[in-house]
N, C-alpha and C positions, 0 to 999 in steps of 0.2 A: 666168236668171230662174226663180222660183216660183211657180207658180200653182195656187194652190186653189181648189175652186170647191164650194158647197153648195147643192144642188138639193133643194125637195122634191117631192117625187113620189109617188104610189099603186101599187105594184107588189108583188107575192109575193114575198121573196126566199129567206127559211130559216124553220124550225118557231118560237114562241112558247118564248120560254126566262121565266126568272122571277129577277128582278134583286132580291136581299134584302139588307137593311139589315146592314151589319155595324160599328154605331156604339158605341164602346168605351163600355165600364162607367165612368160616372163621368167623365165629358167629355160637351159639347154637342157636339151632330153638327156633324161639318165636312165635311172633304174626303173623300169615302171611295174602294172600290177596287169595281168589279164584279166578281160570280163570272166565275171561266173560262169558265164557261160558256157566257157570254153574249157574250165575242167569240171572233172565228174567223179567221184569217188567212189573205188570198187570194190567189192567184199573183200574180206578177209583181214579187216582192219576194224580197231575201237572205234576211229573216225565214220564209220561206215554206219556200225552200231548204233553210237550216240549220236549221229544225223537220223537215222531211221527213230529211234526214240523220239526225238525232238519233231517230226514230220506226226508222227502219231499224236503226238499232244497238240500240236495246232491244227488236226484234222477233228478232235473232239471236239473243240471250242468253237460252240452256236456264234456264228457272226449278229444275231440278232441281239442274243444276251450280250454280244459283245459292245454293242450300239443301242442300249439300253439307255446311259445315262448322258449319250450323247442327244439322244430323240426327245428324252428330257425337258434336257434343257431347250432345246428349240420348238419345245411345246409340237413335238410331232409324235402322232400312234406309235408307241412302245412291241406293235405286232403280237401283244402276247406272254410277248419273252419275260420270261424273271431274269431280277439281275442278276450279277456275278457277285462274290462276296470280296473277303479281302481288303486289298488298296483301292479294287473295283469296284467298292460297294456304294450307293450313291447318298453318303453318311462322309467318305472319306473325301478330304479337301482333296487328295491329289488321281484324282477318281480320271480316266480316262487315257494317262500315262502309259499302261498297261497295253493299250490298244494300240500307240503310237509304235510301241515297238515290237506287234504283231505285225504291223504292217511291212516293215523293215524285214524282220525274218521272214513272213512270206513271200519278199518280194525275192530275197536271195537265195529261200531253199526253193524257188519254182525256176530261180534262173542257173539253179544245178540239178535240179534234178525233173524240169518239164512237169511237176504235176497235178493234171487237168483239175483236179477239185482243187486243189491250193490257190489254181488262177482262177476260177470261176467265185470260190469264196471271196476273198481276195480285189476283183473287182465289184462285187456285190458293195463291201462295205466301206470302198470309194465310193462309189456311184450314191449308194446311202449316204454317207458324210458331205457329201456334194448339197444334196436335200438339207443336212442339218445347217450348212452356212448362211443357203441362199434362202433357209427361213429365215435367219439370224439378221439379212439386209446391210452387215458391216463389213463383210471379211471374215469378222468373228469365227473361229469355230472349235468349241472345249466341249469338253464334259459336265463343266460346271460353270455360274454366272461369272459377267462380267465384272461384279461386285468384287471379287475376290481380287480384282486390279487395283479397285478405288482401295481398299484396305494397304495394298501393298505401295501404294503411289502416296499414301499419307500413312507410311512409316506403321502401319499396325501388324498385329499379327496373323497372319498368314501362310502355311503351308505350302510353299515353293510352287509357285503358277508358273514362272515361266519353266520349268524342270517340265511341267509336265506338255506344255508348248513347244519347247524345245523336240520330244517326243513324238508330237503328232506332224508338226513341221517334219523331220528328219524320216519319219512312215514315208509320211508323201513324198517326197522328193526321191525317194529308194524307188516307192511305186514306179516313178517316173526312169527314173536314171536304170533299174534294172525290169521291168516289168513294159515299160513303153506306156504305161496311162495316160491316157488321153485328158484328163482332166485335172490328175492329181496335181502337176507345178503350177499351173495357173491356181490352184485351189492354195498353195502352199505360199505363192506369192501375194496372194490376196490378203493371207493371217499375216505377213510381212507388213503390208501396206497399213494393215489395222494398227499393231505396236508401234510401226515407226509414228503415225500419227500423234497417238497418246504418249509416247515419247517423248516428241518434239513438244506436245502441247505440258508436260511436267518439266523442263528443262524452260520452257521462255517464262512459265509463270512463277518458276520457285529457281530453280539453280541449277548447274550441274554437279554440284556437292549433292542436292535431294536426289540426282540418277543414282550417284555412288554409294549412296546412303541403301537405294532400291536392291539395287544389287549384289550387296552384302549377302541376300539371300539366293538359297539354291537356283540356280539357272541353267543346269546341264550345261548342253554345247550351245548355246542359241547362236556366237560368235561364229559356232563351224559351220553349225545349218545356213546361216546366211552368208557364210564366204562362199559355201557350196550353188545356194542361189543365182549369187551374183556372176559367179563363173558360167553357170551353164545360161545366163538371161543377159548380163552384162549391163541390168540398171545399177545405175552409181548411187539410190540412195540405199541398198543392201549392204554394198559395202558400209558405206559410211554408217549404218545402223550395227551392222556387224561391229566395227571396230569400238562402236561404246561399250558393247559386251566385254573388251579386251582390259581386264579389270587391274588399276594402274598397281593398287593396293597389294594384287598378287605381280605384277609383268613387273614393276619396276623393280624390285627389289632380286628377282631373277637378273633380269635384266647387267645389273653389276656385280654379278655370281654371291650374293647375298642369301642367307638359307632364314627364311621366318616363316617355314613351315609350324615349325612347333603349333602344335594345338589348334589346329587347322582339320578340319572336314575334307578328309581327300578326296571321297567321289564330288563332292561340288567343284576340288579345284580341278581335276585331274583332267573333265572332260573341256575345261579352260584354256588348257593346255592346251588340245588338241585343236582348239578353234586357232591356237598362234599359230600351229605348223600350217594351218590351212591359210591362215593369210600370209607367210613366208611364200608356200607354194604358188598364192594367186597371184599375189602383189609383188612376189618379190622385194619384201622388207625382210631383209639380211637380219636386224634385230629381235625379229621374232623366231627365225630358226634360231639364235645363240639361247634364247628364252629357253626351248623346248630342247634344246640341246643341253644345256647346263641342268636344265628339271629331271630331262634322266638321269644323266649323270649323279645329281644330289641323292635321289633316291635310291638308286643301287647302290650308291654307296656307304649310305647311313642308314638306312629304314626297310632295307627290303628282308625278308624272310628265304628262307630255302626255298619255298615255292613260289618266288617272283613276287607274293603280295608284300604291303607296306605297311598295315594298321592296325589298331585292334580297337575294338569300340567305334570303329570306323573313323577314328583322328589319327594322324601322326603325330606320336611323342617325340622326346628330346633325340638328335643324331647320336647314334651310336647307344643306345641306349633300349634294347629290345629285350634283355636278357628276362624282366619280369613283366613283361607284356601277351607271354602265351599263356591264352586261356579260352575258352567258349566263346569270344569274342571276336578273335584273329582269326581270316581276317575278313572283310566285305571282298565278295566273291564279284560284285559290281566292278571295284577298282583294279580289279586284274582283268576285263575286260576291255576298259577303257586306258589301263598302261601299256597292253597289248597296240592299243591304236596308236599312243604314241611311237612305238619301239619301231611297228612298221614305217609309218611315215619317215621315221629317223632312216631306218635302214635304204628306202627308197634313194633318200639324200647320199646315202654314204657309200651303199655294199659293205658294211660290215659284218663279217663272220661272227662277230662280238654278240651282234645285238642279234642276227640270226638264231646264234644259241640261247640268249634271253630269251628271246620270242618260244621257242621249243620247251623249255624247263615254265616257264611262265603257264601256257596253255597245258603241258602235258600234266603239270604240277596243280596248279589253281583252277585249272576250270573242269579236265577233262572228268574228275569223278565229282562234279557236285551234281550229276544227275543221281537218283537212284536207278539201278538197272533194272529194265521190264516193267517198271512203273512208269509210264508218261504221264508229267505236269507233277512230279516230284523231285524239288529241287532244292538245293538250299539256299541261307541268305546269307550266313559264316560257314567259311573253313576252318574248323578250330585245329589247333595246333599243340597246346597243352600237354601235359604230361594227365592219362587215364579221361581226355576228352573223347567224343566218340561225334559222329553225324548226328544222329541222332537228340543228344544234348546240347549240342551247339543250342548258341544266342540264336532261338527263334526256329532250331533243329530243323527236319526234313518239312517241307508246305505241302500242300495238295492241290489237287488239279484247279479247284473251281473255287477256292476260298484264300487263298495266300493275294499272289501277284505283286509282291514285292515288288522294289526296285530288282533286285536281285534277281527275280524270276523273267523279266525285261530280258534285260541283255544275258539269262539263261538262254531265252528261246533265238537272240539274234548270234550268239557264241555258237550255239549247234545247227545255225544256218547258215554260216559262214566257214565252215570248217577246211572248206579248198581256198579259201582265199590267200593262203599264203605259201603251200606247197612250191608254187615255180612264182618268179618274174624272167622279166626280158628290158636289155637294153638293146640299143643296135647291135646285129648280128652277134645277140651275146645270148645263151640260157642260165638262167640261178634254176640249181635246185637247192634248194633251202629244208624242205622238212621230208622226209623220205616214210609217205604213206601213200600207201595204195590206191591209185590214180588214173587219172588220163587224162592228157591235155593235148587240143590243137596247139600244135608248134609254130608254123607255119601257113598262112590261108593261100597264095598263091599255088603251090606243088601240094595243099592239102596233105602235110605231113603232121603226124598225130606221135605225141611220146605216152607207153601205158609205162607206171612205174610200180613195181611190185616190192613190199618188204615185209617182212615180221618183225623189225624191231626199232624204234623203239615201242610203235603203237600197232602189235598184232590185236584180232579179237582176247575178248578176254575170257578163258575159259575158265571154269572152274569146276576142272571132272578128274583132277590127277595127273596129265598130262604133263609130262616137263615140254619146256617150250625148244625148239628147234635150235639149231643152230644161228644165228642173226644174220638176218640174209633177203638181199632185194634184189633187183630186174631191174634195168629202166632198157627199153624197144623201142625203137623210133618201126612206125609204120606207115603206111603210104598207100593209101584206094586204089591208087590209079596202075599200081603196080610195073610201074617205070621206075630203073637203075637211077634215080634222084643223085646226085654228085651237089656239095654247096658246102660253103667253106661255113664256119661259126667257130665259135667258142665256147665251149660248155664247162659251167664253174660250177663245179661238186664240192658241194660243204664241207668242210672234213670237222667234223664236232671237236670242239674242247675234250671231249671226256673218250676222247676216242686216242689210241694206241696201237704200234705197230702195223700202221698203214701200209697198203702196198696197192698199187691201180695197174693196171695189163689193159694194151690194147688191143686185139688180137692173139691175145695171150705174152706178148710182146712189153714187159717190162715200161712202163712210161717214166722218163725220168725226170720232169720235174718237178715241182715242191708240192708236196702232201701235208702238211705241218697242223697239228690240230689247232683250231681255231683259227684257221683261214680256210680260204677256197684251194681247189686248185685246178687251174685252167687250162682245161684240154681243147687246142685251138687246133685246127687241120683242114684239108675237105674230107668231109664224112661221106660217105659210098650207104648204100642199103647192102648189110651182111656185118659192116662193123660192129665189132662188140669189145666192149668196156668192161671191167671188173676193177671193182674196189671193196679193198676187206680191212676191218679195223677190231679190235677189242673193246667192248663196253668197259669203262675201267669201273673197279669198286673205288670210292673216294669219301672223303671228310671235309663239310667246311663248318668252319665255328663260327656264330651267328653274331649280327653285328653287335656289340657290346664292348667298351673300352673299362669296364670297370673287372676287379679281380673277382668277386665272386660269380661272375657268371664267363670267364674265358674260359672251361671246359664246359658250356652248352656247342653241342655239335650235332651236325647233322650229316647220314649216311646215304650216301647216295648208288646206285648202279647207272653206270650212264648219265644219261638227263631226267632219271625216275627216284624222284624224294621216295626212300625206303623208311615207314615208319613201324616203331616197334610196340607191339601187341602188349599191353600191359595196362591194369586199372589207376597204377598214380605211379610206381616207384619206374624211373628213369636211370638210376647209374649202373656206371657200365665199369669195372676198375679191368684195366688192362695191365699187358707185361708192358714194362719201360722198353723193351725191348724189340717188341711185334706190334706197339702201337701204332706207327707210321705208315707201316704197311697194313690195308685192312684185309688184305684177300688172305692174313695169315687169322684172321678170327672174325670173319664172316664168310660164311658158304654156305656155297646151293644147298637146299634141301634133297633127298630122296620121295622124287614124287612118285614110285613105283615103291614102295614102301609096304610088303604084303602087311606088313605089320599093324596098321592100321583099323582100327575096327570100332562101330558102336554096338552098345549093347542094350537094348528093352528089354518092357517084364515080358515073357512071354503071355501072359494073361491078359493083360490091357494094353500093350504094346506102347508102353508109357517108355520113353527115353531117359536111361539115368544122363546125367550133364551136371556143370558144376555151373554155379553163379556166387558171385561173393568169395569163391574160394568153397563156399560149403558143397555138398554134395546133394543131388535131388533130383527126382522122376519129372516127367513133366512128356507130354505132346507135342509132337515135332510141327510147324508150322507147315500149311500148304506149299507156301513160298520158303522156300530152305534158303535163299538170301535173308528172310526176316528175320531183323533181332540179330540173335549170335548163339538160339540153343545148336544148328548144325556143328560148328566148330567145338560150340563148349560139350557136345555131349558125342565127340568121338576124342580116341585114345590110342595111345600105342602101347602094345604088350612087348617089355621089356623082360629078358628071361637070364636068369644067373646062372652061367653053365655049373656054381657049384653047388643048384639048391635047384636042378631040372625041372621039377614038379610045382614048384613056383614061380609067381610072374608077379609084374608090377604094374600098374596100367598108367603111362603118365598124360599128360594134355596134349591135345594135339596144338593147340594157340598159345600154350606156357610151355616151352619146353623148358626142363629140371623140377616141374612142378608134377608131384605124383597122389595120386588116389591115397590118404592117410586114415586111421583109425587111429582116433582118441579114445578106445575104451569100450566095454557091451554097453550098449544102452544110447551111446551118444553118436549125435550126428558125423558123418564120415565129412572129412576137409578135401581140399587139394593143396598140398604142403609142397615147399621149396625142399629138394633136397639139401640137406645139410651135412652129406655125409657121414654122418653118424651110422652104429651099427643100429642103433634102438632106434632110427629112422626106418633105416632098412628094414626095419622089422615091423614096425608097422603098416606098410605099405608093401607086404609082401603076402599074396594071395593063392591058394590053389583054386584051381578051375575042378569042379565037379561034375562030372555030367550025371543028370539026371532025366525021367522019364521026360518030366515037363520042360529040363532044356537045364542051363549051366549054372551049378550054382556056385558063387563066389567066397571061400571059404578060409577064414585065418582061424589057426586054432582048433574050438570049439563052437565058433560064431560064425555068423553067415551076414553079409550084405543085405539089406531085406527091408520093402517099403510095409511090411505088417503091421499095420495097427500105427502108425505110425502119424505124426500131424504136419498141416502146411506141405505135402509134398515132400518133407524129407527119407533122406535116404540112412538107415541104421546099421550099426555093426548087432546083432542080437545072435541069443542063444536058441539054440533047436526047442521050442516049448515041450514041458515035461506033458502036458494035455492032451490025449491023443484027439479027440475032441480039435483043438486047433492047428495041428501038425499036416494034416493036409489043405491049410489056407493060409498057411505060415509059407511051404511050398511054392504054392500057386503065386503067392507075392515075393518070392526068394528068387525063384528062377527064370533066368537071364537066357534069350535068344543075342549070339553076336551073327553081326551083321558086317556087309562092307560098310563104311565109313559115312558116314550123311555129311562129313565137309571134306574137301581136297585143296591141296596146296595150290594158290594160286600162280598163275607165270610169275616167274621172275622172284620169287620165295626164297629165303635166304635165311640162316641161323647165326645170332652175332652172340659169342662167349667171351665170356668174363672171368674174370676169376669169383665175381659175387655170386652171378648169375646169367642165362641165358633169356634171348627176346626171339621170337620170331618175328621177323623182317617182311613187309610188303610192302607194295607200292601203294602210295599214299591216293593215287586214281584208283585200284581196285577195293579200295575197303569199302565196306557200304554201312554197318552199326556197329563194328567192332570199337573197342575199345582201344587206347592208342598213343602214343608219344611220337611228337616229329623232330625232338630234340632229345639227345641223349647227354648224361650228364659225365664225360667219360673221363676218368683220371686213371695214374697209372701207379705202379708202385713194384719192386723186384723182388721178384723170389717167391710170386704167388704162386700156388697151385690153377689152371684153368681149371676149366670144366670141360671133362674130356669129349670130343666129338669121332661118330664114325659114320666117315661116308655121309658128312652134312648133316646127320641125328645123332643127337644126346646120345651116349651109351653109358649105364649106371651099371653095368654086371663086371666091367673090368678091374 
């Protein structure tokens, strides 16, 4: 259950911020967005987490080394600094990109969370960048020559310049619109004045066919950056420089809901898009919101994945057509940043609960776990998706702080800078709450009323010590400094999620009775007193959607979900799942929570070296537990559950804790021990069936005659052997045989769940909490009557019944 509650109350919580109007030129005020400013994000949530991460990684990065290849080029002192590696490296064409959209993240994690070094850096490398143009005498100002224009204005090849233009313009203009720099627009307008030039002068001498020709290549948002321009300056040749960016090749064929995506580079187009919504919004051209409206639309509806993305190899293929598209590839973690932008934009136009819920599965799903956790400036550049893909292996796998800098790592550091930006909007005397994480926002600037919104679910921290997770349950307080009876009429529109069920809202405890319906709002309009309090409670539902695919062999690809949280399953390659004809529909009848108090649970090392047995490949083997018990995947692989047959007491079974039905096996003395799928057989059971011994030196693991035992043994494997006849080797035979157990070195994460089969068992988690595991986001689930499952107690395996 969900439970929200809104109190109001008279209490001091944080300083008086100032909530401005930011209602597009040329459209009647609707929905709009609050400054950063004026929310704030407060523990107890993932969002909290992966902002403080992301704050940490742009506190490492030398502003010097970061204006390296910028001081370069303008032939000014380098200070010292070595450069950056990577995309940064001052080798690569698109060398200075990187920086464009530090500027952006710092300008938005300094306008949520005030921090003094962020803004002292931060204006440093304006103020420097200022230096590098007004050496440059044009406007100009890159990381790389102006050369790389001529190349691209006579049709050569070239590595997207204005992409990375596009970046350093859209820094600057943040500096300004959220930071207040004194120099940055006029700095941003000046690289304006330089393109339109050069522009103008390739269009009189050659055509406007050789612009269209130009622009075939990557250019980010440059159309947005400069609608954004022209709005806050109001020169008309922005716009009109803007709207050449508005590229007829993609807008027209939208335009008459035409789909020639196929085979299309989505992060070049996507952030194209975004430039239409912004000229809808400036200009009020009605044809570019039907553009950006029918572009979501397409896409959700043919190309998008369980987690909001759309591509794999970073193109969109054929509509409907995704079934053999998961792989290490799927998908650029960039285009779920910049889909995101469209969805909000759209939702501002609309209030859509629809795209609300997008936006939520989108961010929760595609962005929130591509950091690595406790490591700042590791991040990824795919979300792979695949069946036995893992982070790690993905196309281009986990980067590093000071050598990657992807595009990908870009809008990494402005995605976890921006993480309150979508929580609340406001219309006239209207509040959205839209995403329900742990917050505070000024409501209010004249009576200085301030809303804190507390929840655990769907984005609580994310633990990982055994804890099962709470009940699902939030707060939202309206609070008031001044500590005056406040009275004021509004409306407040509480999301009620798609995946949510058996709603109920109390106001006063007091029954509210109008419409709660998942996937709309529902609007509680009154005069609000300080003491009112709101309660609303829903059910996460478990659910299945099968992925988009019109052809027969992939319409049992499906995807499992809790809530808005992609549940993906723990497994090196194999994905099917064969269920009863009969309990398939419903999944909460074979998928369940785990027992995360599970005493059962335990790893074991040698006592001697304190080497951890764990399994990899399935085989069995010792090995050293990592500092970092997130690294890699020996925590999980090298704890187990001892599984006990009330009709053989003296033996136990040890199965996996990340495969459940998969158990500790013996093929034989002498040969390597496996991790085997149960197969119900007895000569299973029997091989997988162990006494515990205790001994001086600690437990020894005993079938038979033979003992578990890393002796003499190669590569770190792990043996079934016989007790040496040698007395000679029989106390180092011992010393390598016997096992200290331990509590557990991995724990079920929140929200852990176990899905059975009648083949087989997955454990379930959420596709943001995995960090190297191995992994399926698609299951292959068919059904068939009259199978046996695989029997569960109490959310875990049990093989003794």
């Amino acid at each position: 259950m969900l439970l929200l509650v809104l109190a109001l109350v008279a209490t001091v919580t944080i300083p008086s911020l100032i909530a401005t109007s930011t209602t597009p030129v040329g459209l009647n005020a609707g929905i709009e967005e609050f400054p950063m400013s004026a929310i704030h994000l407060t523990d107890g949530s993932s969002f909290k987490q992966a902002t403080q991460l992301n704050l940490d990684y742009l506190l490492m990065l030398d502003p010097d080394r970061l204006l390296y290849t910028f001081r370069v080029n303008a032939n000014l002192s380098t200070m010292g600094a070595k450069p950056l590696g990577g995309w940064e490296s001052p080798t690569i064409e698109v060398r200075g990109h990187f920086v464009g959209h530090w500027m952006s993240a710092t300008a938005m994690i300094w306008a949520s969370t005030g921090n003094a070094t962020v803004k002292k850096n931060m204006d440093y490398v304006v103020s420097e960048l200022k230096k590098c143009q007004e050496a440059m005498k044009t406007g100009y100002l890159s990381a790389f020559p102006t050369s790389w224009f001529d190349r691209l204005e006579n049709l050569k090849a070239v590595w997207a310049p204005y992409y990375t233009i596009h970046k350093i313009m859209a820094g600057l203009f943040d500096q300004h619109r959220l930071a207040n720099n004194p120099d940055s627009l006029e700095m941003a307008v000046a690289m304006a004045k330089y393109f339109h030039q050069r522009t103008v002068a390739v269009i009189e001498s050659n055509t406007i066919a050789q612009w269209e020709s130009m622009i075939n290549n990557e250019f980010g948002g440059m159309n947005e950056v400069l609608y954004n321009l022209y709005k806050e300056t109001g020169q008309q040749f922005l716009a009109d420089f803007a709207h050449l960016f508005d590229k007829p090749v993609l807008m027209g064929p939208l335009s008459v809901n035409a789909d020639l995506l196929t085979g299309l580079h989505a992060n070049t187009h996507i952030p194209e898009i975004i430039g239409a919504a912004r000229r809808y919004e400036v200009l009020a051209d009605p044809t570019y919101a039907d553009i950006a409206t029918y572009f979501l639309m397409l896409i959700n509806s043919t190309r998008t994945y369980a987690t909001g993305g759309s591509n794999s190899g970073e193109h969109w293929g054929m509509p409907h057509r995704l079934g053999d598209t998961l792989g290490p590839g799927t998908e650029e973690t960039c285009t779920t940043y910049n889909i995101l932008k469209v969805a909000r934009h759209l939702f501002k136009w609309t209030g859509s609960a629809h795209l609300a819920d997008f936006y939520e599965r989108a961010l929760l799903n595609g962005i929130m776990g591509v950091q690595r956790p406790g490591n700042p400036g590791v991040s990824l550049y795919m979300l792979p998706l695949g069946p036995g893909n893992s982070k790690p292996t993905a196309a281009h796998g986990w980067g590093t702080p000071f050598d990657s800098f992807w595009c990908c790592y870009g809008t990494a550091v402005e995605s976890f800078s921006k993480l309150t930006d979508s929580i609340f909007f406001y219309a006239e005397n209207t509040l959205y709450v839209n995403q329900y994480v742990n917050s505070i926002l000024q409501f209010n600037v004249s009576d200085a009323i301030y809303i804190e919104l507390k929840s655990n679910f769907p984005a609580p921290e994310w633990l990982d010590n055994g804890t099962a997770p709470q009940t699902p349950q939030a707060t939202l307080q309206l609070v008031s400094p001044t500590g005056l009876m406040i009275r004021f009429n509004a409306s407040i529109m509480l999301r009620i999620p798609m995946w949510a069920s058996l709603v109920t809202i109390n106001i006063n405890n007091q029954p509210y009775m109008g419409a709660a319906v998942p996937g709309t709002y529902a609007n509680l309009t009154q005069t609000w007193t300080v003491g009112t309090l709101i309660s609303i409670t829903f059910n996460p539902r478990l659910h299945m959607e099968g992925i988009l695919d019109d052809r027969p062999e992939y319409k049992s690809l499906t995807a499992i979900f809790y809530g808005p949280l992609l549940l993906v399953g723990m497994t090196t390659q194999d994905r099917s799942l064969v269920l009863d004809g009969a309990e398939h529909s419903d999944v909460s009848k074979w998928v369940k929570p785990v027992q995360y108090d599970n005493p059962q649970m335990h790893s074991f090392h040698i006592a001697f070296t304190g080497n951890f047995m764990h399994h990899s490949g399935f085989m069995l083997w010792y090995g050293a537990m990592p500092d970092d018990r997130s690294s890699g995947t020996v925590a999980p692989d090298s704890t187990f559950q001892i599984v006990m047959d009330p009709s053989t007491p003296s033996l136990i079974m040890l199965e996996s804790f990340n495969y459940p039905g998969f158990f500790i096996s013996s093929k034989g003395v002498g040969q390597q021990l496996a991790v085997l799928q149960d197969d119900g057989s007895a000569t299973f059971k029997k091989n997988c069936q162990f006494e515990l011994v205790t001994q001086v030196k600690g437990l020894l693991l005993m079938q038979g005659d033979a003992y578990i035992s890393s002796y003499k043994t190669e590569k770190s494997m792990l043996t079934l052997q016989t007790f040496p006849s040698s007395a000679g080797e029989r106390e180092a035979f011992v010393t390598n045989s016997a096992f200290n157990m331990t509590t557990p070195n991995a724990h079920y994460r929140q929200f852990s769940f176990i899905a059975t089969g009648h083949n087989r068992q997955y454990l379930l988690e959420p596709l943001n909490a995995v960090v190297d595991e191995e992994y399926t986001a698609y299951f292959n689930i068919t059904t068939e009557t009259g199978g046996s499952m695989k029997r569960v107690l109490n959310g875990q395996p049990s093989h003794s019944q």
